[in-house]
C-alpha positions as CSV (number, residue, x, y, z in Angstrom):
1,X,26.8,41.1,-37.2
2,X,23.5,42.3,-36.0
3,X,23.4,45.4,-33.9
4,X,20.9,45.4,-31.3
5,X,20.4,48.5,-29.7
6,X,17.8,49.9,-27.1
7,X,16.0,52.6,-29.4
8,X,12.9,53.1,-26.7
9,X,14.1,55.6,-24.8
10,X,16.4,57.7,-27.5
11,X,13.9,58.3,-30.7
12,X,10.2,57.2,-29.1
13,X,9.9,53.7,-30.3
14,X,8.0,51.5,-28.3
15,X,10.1,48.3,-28.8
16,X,13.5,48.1,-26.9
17,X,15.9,45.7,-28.5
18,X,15.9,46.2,-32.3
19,X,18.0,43.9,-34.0
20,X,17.8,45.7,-37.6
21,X,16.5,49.0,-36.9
22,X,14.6,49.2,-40.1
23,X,13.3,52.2,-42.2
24,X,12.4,50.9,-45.4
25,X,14.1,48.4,-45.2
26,X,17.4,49.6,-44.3
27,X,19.4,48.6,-41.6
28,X,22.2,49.5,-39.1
29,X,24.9,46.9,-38.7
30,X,28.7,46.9,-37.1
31,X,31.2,46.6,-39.7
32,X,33.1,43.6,-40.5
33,X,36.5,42.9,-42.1
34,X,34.2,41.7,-45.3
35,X,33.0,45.5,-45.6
36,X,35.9,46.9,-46.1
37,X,35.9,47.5,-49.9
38,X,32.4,49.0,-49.0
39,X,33.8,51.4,-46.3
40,X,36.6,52.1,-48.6
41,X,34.2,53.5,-51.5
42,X,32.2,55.7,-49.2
43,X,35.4,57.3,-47.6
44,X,37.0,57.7,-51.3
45,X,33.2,60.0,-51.8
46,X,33.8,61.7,-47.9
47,X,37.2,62.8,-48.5
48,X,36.6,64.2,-51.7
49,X,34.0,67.0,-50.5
50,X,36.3,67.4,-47.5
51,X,38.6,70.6,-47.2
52,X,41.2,68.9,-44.9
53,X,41.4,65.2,-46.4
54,X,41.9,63.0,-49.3
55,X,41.3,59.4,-50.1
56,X,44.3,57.5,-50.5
57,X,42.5,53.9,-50.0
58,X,45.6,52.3,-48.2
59,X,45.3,54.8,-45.1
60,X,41.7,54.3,-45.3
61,X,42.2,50.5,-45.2
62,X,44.3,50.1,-42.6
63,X,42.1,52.2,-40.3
64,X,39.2,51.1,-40.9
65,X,40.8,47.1,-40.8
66,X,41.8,48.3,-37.2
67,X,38.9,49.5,-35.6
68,X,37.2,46.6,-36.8
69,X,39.8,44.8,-35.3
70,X,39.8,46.3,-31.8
71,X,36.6,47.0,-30.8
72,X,37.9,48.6,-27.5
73,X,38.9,51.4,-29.9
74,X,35.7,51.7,-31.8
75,X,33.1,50.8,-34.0
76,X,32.4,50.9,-37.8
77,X,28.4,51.3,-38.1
78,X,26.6,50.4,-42.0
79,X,23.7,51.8,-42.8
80,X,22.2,48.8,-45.4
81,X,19.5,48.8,-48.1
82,X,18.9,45.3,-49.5
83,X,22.3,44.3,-48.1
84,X,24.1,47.4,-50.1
85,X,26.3,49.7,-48.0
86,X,24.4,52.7,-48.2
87,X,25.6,54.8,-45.6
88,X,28.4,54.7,-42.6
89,X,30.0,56.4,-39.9
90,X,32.7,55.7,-37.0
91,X,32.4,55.6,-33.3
92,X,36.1,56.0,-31.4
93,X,36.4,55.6,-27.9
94,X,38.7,57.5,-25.7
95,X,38.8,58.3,-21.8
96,X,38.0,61.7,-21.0
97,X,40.0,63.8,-18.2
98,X,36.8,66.2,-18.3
99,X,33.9,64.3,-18.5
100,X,35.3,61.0,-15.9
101,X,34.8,58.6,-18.3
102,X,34.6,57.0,-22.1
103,X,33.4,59.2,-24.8
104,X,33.1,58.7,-27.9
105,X,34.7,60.5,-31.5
106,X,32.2,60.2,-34.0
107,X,33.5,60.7,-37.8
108,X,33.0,59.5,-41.2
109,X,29.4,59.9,-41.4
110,X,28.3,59.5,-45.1
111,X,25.4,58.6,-47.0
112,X,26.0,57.8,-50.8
113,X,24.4,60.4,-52.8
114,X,21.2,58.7,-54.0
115,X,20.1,58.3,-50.5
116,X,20.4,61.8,-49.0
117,X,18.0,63.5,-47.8
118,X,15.6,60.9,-46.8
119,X,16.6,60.7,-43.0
120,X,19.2,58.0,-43.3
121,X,21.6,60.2,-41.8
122,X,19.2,60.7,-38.7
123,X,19.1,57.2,-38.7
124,X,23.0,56.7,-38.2
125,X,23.0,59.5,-35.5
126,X,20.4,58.1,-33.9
127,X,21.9,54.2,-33.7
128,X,25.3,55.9,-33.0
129,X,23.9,57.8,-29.9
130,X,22.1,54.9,-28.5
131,X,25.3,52.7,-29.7
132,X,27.5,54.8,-27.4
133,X,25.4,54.8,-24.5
134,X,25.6,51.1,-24.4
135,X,29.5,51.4,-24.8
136,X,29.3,53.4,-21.8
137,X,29.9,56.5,-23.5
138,X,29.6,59.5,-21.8
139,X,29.6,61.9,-24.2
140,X,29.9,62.1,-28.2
141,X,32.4,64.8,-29.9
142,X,32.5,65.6,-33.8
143,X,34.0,67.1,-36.5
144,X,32.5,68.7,-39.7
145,X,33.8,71.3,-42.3
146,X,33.0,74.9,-41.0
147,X,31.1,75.4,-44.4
148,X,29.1,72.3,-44.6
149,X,26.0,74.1,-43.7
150,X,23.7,70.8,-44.3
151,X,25.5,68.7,-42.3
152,X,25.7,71.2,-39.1
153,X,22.0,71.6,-39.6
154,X,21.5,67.8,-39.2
155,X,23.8,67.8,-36.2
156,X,21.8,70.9,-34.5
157,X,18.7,69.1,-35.2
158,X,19.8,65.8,-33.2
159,X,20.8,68.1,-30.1
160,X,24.5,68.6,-30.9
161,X,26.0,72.5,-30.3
162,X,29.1,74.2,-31.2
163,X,31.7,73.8,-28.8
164,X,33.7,77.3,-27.2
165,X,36.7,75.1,-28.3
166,X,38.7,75.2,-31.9
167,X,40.4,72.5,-33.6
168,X,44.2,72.7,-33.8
169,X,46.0,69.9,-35.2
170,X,50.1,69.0,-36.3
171,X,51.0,66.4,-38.9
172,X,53.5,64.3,-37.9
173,X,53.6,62.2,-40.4
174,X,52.7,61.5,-44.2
């Protein structure tokens, strides 16, 4: 599926409705159920360099096969090279008591190795902020690992700030 999103406004570009936001010829798509192996692979990578998570590619699968599937909850976004799954990350939506409104969970944001550090991941943020806007998304909240020190730095340079809050979380479940 082609994601056309308004770009104008967001990150300076002077033509509104991109339908393959390009950068050397990459692209940003929405995720389909045919991506999922993709997804899979770059979650397997994600979880591996996380503190708090690791791949087990039947969770993984089942999640992402439902967000693809209800896309009331959220959104799957590829970043694409020559029609490879470079890069990914995941919008979810959720009303907010504070803010009146929808906002939006971003997670999962990876780039496969080879292509760090050559702006794809501004890319994604950028897509997935003017993405959510177009959801109606009021405001967008996300994770990272307190000691991933290059991926706050790419956050703080996109606008985002800590929060005064702190994560707490209960497994309930296996």
């Amino acid at each position: 599926m082609v994601l056309s999103i308004d770009l104008s406004h967001d990150v300076g570009f002077t033509k509104t409705d991109i339908d393959f936001f390009t950068m050397t010829s990459a692209s940003i798509d929405i995720a389909t159920q045919q991506d999922c192996a993709a997804i899979c692979t770059l979650l397997s990578a994600l979880f591996e360099q996380e503190a708090d998570f690791s791949p087990n590619v039947d969770k993984q699968q089942r999640a992402v096969e439902a967000i693809i599937s209800y896309p009331d909850k959220g959104h799957i976004l590829l970043l694409k090279r020559d029609d490879s799954v470079i890069g990914m990350l995941s919008l979810l939506y959720l009303p907010s008591t504070a803010m009146g409104g929808k906002v939006a969970l971003l997670e999962d944001l990876i780039v496969a190795k080879p292509w760090r550090h050559q702006g794809y991941g501004n890319m994604l943020l950028e897509a997935a902020e003017s993405f959510a806007k177009q959801q109606g998304c009021l405001r967008i909240t996300l994770l990272t690992d307190q000691d991933n020190q290059t991926a706050q730095k790419l956050y703080q340079k996109q606008g985002y700030q800590f929060s005064a809050m702190t994560v707490m979380r209960k497994q309930l479940q296996d």
